[in-house]
Structure formats: structure tokens, C-alpha cells
N, C-alpha and C positions, 0 to 999 in steps of 0.2 A: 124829826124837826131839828135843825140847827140846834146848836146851846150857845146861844148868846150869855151865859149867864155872867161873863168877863165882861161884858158889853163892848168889848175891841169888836167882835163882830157888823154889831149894828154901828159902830162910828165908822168905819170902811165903806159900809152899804151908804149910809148918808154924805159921807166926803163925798163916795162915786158918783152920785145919783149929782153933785153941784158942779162935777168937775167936769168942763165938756170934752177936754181928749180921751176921758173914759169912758166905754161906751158898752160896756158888758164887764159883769164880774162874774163868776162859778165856782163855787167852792167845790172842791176832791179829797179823795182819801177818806180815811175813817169814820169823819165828820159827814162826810158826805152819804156812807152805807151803812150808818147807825151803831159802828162799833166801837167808838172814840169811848175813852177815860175820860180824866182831868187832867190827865199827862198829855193827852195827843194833842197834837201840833194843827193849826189851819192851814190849811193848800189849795191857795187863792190863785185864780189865773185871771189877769186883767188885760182886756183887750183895748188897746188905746191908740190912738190915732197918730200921736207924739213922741215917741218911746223915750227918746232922751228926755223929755219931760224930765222923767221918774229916774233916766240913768247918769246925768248931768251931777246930780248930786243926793243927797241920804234927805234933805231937810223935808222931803213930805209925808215919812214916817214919822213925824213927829206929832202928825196930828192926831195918831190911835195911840197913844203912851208914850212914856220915856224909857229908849232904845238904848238897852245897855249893850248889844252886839250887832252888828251885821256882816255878812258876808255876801260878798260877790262871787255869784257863779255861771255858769254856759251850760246850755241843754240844746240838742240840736234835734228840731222835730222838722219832717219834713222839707228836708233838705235848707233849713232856714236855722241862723246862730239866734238862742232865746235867750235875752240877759232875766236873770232871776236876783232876788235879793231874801236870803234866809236870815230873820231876824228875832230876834230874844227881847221881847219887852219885859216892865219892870211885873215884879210878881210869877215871872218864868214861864211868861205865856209866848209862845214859838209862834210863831206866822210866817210862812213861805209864800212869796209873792214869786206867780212867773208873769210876764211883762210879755203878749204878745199881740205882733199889731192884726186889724181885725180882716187882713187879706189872705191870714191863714186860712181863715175858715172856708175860702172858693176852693182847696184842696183837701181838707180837714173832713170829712162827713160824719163822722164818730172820735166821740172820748171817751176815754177810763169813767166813771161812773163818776155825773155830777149833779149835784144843783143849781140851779139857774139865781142868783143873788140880783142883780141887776142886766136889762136887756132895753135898751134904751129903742133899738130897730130896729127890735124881733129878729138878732141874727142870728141867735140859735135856735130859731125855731125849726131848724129841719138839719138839727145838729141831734144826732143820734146817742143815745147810753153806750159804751162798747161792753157789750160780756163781757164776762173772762175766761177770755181764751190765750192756750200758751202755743206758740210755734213747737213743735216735738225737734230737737236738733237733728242733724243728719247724722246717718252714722260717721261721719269726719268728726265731727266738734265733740261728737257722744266720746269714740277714742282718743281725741286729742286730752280732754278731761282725765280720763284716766292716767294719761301717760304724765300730764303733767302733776295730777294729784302724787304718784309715786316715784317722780322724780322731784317732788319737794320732801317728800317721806324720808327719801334715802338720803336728803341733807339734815332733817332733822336725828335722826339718826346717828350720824358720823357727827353732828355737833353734839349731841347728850352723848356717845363715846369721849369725849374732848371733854365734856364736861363744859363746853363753851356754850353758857345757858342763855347768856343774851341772845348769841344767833338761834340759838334753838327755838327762843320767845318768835325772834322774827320769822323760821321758817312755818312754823308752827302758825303764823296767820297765813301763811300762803295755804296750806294745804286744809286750814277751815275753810275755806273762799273755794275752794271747789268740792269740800265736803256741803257747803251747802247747794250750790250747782244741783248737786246731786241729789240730794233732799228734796230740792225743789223738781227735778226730772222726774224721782222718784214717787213722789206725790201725784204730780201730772199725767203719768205711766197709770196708773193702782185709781183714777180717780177722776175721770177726763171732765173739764169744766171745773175742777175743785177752785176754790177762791186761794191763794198762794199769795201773801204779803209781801211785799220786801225787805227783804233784811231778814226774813227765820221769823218776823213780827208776827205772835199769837203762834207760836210753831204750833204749839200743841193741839191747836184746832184744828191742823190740815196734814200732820202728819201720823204713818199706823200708829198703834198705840206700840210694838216692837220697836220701831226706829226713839218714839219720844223715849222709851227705858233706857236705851244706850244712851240719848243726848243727856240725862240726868245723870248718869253714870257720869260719861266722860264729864261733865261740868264740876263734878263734884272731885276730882281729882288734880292735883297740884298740876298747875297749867303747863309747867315744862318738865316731863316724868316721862322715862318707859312704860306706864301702865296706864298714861291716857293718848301717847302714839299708838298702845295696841289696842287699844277700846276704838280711837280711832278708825286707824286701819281696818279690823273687823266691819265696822258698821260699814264704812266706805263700799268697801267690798264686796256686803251682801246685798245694800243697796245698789251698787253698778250691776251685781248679778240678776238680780229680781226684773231692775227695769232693761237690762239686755232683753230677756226671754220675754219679755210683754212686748218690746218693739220690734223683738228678731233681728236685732243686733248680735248675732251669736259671733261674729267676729270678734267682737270686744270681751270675749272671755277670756279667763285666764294673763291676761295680757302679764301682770303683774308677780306672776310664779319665780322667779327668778330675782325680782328684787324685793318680795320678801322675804324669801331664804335668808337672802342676806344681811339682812336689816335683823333678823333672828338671830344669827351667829353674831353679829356685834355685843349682842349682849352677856353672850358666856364670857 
């Protein structure tokens, strides 16, 4: 069941049900597959006849609370630009509205896991749940991953020899961003169909319990250090190895021998 218990939910559901360029709502995400907090966010898709309606100006969020942020953004599904609007009402309630019109749906047959909120002309009704299912990368994107996780390594690196901790802060995001890639490959690999959040969201539910020890480790260590690049690197490592041999990716071994030699001797 929905948790309306913010009642932002059902004042959305009632707006839409008056407003006539709206003509279907669905709520997604957590909310939607039963594993929401009091922290997770709504992820509303509103199908409307009008779009500018809604993109002309911010004043129709005004009718589920007072909007202390908003942000403008683009998602492009189906070769079509979707304007979204990610919004903070008061009391820290998140609602993500995506805005799309309802001609999607003649190419559309399936979504990510949803609810049907409002359906004004039965237009989802032969609008499918999608599993979840992950595309496996090909072995290209599988080694590109690698190549580029340790050539962001080797800057992190050569900045903590410099002792230049800011750059180190900032290479240090690049190469968690494909340390999770990988996490999320590596899951995929060990687990086919497993449910995979976005963003590492709930890691612990969907990753070995091996991988979550290292991510507890490395987290709990000063965020720009030698001893959480090589807690790093190790997991990286074992996880590209593990899900090589499951995919027979055996090309993509080793790749990395040579710059982490080197990345080792910086440190004597």
C-alpha cells in the first residue's frame, strides 16, 4: 500500500483526478516495491496532455505544500527529451515529478515497477511491470571500466604522493563511480535477476556479504589516505576478477599489473 501518511500523496491524486491535461499518474521506486523509509522520496510520472502546462512555470506545486527547492532536469527515454522537476517540500518530504506526454505510451510497453495512481482512459492498461533485468556489458565497456578505474587510481596516487588532498578528494570520486559499476556488474554476474538499486541504495541487500566487509572497511577509513586507495583497489580487483570468470571475460585479467606496481612503489 502507498503511505499516504504525509497526505502530499493523496492531494496529487485529487489535483490530478480535476486537472484535465492530466490524464494518468504512477508512482515508482521504493514506494512503489514496498521498501520505502520515512526518508524515501515519491517518483511520480505524470502523463499530460499539455507539458508546458507544468513547465511554463513552478506555481502548480504549490498546491501539495510549500516548496522550499526545486530543480530542473532532462531524462531522455525513448528517444523523446522528458522535462522532470525534483522537488523538497516543507517538512523534507522529496517528490520527483517526471512530466511525460501520453504518446509515449504507443512505444512504451513496459516500466520499472509501478502503481497505477490515477488512469483516467485506461492507458495503462496493457502497460506491462518490467522485472529487473540488467543488460551484462560487453566485454568493451567491461575493459574500458577497468582501464579507466586504474587510470583514475594512478592519479589518485601521484596526488596523495604530492600530498595535494583536494585533487586526491576529487579523483577519489571518479574511481568510486566505477568501483560501484562494478559492484553493481558484480552482483548481476553472482545473482542474475537480483533487484540492484541505484546509487549502492540498500548495498547490503544485494551485495556478498565479502564485498559488504570491504565496503565497511573502506568507509570507515579517512576518505583521502593510502589505506582506503588500497582497500579500494583490492576489492575493485577481486570483484573485476570474480565477475571476468562468471562472464568469460578472461581477457580483462590482469589488465591492471603494471599500474599497480607502480602505485605501490610511490608509497616507499
Amino acid at each position: 500500500m502507498v503511505d499516504v501518511s504525509s497526505s502530499i500523496v493523496t492531494k496529487i491524486v485529487e489535483w490530478a483526478k480535476q486537472e484535465q491535461t492530466v490524464k494518468a499518474v504512477i508512482l515508482q521506486g521504493s514506494h512503489a516495491t514496498n521498501q520505502a523509509d520515512r526518508y524515501s522520496d515519491y517518483d511520480l510520472s505524470l502523463f499530460c496532455t499539455e507539458i508546458e502546462t507544468f513547465t511554463y512555470n513552478d506555481t502548480w506545486l504549490s498546491a501539495f505544500g510549500n516548496v522550499w527547492i526545486c530543480v530542473h532536469e532532462k531524462l531522455c527515454l525513448a528517444q523523446q527529451i522528458v522535462p522532470t522537476r525534483l522537488v523538497i517540500f516543507e517538512d523534507g518530504i522529496k517528490v520527483d515529478f517526471t512530466l511525460f506526454s501520453p504518446d509515449i505510451l504507443r512505444t512504451v510497453h513496459c516500466l520499472p515497477p509501478f502503481k497505477i495512481l490515477v488512469d483516467k482512459e485506461n492507458m495503462l492498461k496493457n502497460v506491462e511491470n518490467e522485472a529487473y533485468e540488467r543488460d551484462n556489458p560487453s566485454l568493451q565497456q567491461f575493459v574500458r571500466c577497468i582501464k579507466e578505474f586504474w587510470f583514475e587510481a594512478y592519479h589518485v596516487a601521484i596526488a596523495l604522493k604530492r600530498e595535494d588532498l583536494w585533487n586526491a578528494k576529487f579523483r577519489f570520486e571518479a574511481i568510486d563511480a566505477f568501483l560501484l559499476q562494478m559492484i553493481e556488474w558484480h552482483a548481476s554476474a553472482l545473482n542474475e535477476g537480483q533487484q540492484i538499486l541505484h546509487g549502492g541504495k540498500w548495498m547490503r541487500s544485494w551485495v556478498t556479504p565479502c564485498c559488504w566487509e570491504y565496503i565497511q572497511k573502506i568507509s570507515s577509513l579517512p576518505s583521502v589516505s593510502w589505506e582506503r586507495l588500497d582497500e579500494t583497489m583490492q576489492l575493485f580487483r577481486l570483484l573485476a576478477t570474480e565477475t571476468a570468470f562468471k562472464w568469460h571475460y578472461l581477457d580483462a585479467l590482469d589488465l591492471d599489473f603494471n599500474i599497480s606496481h607502480y602505485i605501490s612503489s610511490l608509497k616507499l
